[in-house]
C-alpha positions in Angstrom: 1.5 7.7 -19.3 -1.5 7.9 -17.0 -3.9 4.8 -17.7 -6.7 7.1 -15.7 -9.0 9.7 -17.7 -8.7 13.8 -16.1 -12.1 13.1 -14.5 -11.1 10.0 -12.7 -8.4 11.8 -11.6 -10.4 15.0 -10.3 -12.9 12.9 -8.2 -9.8 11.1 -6.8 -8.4 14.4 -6.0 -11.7 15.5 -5.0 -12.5 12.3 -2.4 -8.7 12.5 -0.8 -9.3 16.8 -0.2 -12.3 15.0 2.4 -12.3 14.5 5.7 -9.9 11.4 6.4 -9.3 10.3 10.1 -7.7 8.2 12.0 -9.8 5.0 13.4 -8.1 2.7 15.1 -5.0 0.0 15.3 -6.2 -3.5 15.3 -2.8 -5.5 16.5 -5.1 -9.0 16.8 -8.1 -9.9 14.5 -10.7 -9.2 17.2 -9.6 -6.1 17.4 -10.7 -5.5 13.5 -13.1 -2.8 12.9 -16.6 -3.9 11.8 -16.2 -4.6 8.1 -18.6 -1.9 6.6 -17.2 -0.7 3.9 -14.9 -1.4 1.0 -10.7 -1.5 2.2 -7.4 -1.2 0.1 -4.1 -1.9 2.2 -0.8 -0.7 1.9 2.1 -3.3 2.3 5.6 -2.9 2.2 9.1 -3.3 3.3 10.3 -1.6 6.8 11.9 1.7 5.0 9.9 1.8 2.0 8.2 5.1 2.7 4.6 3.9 3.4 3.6 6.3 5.8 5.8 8.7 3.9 3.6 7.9 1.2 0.1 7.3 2.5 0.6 11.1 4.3 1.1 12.5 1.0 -1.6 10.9 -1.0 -4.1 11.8 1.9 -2.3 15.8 2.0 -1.3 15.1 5.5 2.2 15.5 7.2 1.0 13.3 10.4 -2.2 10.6 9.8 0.2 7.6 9.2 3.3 7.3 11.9 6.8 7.8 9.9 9.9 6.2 12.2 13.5 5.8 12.0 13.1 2.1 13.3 12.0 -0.3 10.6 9.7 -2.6 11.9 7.8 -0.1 14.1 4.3 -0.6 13.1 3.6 -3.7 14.2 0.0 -3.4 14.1 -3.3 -3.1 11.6 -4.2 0.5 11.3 -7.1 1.7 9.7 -7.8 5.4 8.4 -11.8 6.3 8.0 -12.6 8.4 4.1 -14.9 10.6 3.4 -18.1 11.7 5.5 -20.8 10.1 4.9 -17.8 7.3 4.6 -17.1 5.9 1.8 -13.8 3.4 2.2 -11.0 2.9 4.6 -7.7 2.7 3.9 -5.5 -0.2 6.2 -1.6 0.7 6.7 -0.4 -2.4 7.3 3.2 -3.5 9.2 6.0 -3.2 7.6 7.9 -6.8 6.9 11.5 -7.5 6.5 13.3 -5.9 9.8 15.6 -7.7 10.2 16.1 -6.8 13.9 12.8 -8.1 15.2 12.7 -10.9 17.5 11.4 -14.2 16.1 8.1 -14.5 17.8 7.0 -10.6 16.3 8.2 -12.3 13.5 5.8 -15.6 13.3 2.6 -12.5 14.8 3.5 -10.2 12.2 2.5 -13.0 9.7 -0.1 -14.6 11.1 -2.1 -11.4 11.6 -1.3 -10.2 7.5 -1.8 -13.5 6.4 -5.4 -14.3 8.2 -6.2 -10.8 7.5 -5.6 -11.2 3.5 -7.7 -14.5 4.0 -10.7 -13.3 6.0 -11.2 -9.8 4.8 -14.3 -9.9 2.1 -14.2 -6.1 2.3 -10.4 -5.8 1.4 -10.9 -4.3 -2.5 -6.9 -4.4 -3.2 -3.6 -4.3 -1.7 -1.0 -1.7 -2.7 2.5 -3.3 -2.6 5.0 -0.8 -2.1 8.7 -1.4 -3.8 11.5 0.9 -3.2 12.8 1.9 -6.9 16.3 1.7 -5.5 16.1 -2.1 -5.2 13.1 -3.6 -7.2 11.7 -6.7 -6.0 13.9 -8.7 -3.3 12.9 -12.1 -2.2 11.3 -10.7 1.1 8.7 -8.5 -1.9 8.3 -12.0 -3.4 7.3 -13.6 -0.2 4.1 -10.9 0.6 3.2 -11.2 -3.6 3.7 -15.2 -3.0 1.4 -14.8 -0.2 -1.4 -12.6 -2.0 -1.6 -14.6 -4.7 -2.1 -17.8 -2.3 -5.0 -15.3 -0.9 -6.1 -14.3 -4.3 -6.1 -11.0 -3.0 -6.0 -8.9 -6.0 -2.8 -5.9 -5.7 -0.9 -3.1 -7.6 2.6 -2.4 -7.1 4.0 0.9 -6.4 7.3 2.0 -7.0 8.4 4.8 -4.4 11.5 7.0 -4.1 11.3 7.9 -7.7 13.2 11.1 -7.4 16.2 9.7 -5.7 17.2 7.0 -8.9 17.8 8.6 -12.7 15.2 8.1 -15.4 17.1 5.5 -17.4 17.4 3.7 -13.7 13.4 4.4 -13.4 12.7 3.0 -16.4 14.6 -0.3 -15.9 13.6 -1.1 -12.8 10.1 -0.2 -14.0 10.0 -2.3 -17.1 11.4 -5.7 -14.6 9.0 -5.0 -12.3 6.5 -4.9 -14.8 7.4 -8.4 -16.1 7.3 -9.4 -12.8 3.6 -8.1 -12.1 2.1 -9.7 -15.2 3.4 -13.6 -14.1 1.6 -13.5 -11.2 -2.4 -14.5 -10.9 -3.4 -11.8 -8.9 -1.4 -8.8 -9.6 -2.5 -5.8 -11.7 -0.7 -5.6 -15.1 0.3 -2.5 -14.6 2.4 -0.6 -12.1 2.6 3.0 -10.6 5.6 5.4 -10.1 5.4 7.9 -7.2 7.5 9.9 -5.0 6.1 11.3 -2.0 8.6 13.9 -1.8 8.0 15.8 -5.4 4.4 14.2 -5.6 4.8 12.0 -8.7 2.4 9.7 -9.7 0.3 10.1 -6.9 -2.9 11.6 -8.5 -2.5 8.2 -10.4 -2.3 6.0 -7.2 -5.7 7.9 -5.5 -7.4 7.5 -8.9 -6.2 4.0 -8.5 -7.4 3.4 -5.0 -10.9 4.8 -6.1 -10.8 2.0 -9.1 -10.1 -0.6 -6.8 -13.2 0.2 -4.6 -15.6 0.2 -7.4 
């Protein structure tokens, strides 16, 4: 059930039919773009099907990277909306490789965390959960850490089409519970599947919300 009306869905769908470009990849803070405009981030797990995911909400097979290495993004990159512009979008690294070498590890965290501290344009984060697995403890450390940012977020389930409904709807219902413990979460949670296109006229209605 769709918590957005059919014209908040339209100008979604309308905004995300726009130009959208790449900008740039910011793999230090100084490298940031000027903060201009309002941002929403994407964070996940390596494997989750971010870019998957942020290519199908923006109809494009190539603006984010997609990679059979987990852990390849290892940097900040930002995606320019609409023209005159009107938001950005921030694809940020994946977390939870578990082949990466210790000190990507300890850069990895301090560029997401200073970035979820210092950002006053960042709008929300979008915290993606594979629907396979729910929430594992490396989920709860990246929600443990927005919530220490107050950086208000929304989790998405992805891969919907590969688990069965009754499967969907128990992992949706826990993560659910989850999402409305914690201080800066959104009480409520979207489904998608970047493969059949579920739930994502929801998640760009829900990206337009969150920039006001």
């Amino acid at each position: 059930m769709s918590s957005f009306d059919d014209d908040q869905i339209e100008a979604a769908r309308k905004l995300f039919a726009g130009p959208i470009t790449f900008l740039k990849s910011a793999p230090k803070l100084e490298h940031l773009p000027n903060p201009v405009v309002p941002e929403v981030a994407f964070a996940g797990r390596s494997n989750v099907g971010k870019s998957s995911l942020i290519n199908a909400l923006t109809n494009r097979n190539t603006l984010a990277r997609t990679s059979n290495t987990p852990g390849r993004t290892q940097e900040l990159n930002f995606f320019d909306v609409g023209d005159p512009l009107r938001f950005r979008l921030v694809d940020m690294p994946g977390y939870g490789f578990a082949k990466a070498p210790r000190d990507m590890l300890r850069q990895w965290r301090y560029l997401v965390n200073d970035f979820l501290r210092g950002r006053d344009v960042l709008k929300r984060a979008l915290v993606l959960i594979d629907s396979r697995h729910g929430i594992k403890d490396v989920d709860n450390d990246i929600l443990d850490m927005l919530d220490m940012a107050a950086v208000s977020y929304r989790i998405v389930l992805t891969k919907t089409d590969k688990i069965k409904a009754s499967e969907l709807a128990d992992v949706y219902a826990r993560t659910q519970a989850e999402a409305r413990k914690r201080p800066a979460a959104h009480p409520d949670i979207i489904s998608t599947s970047s493969e059949k296109g579920m739930g994502l006229p929801e998640l760009r209605a829900a990206v337009l919300e969150a920039i006001g």
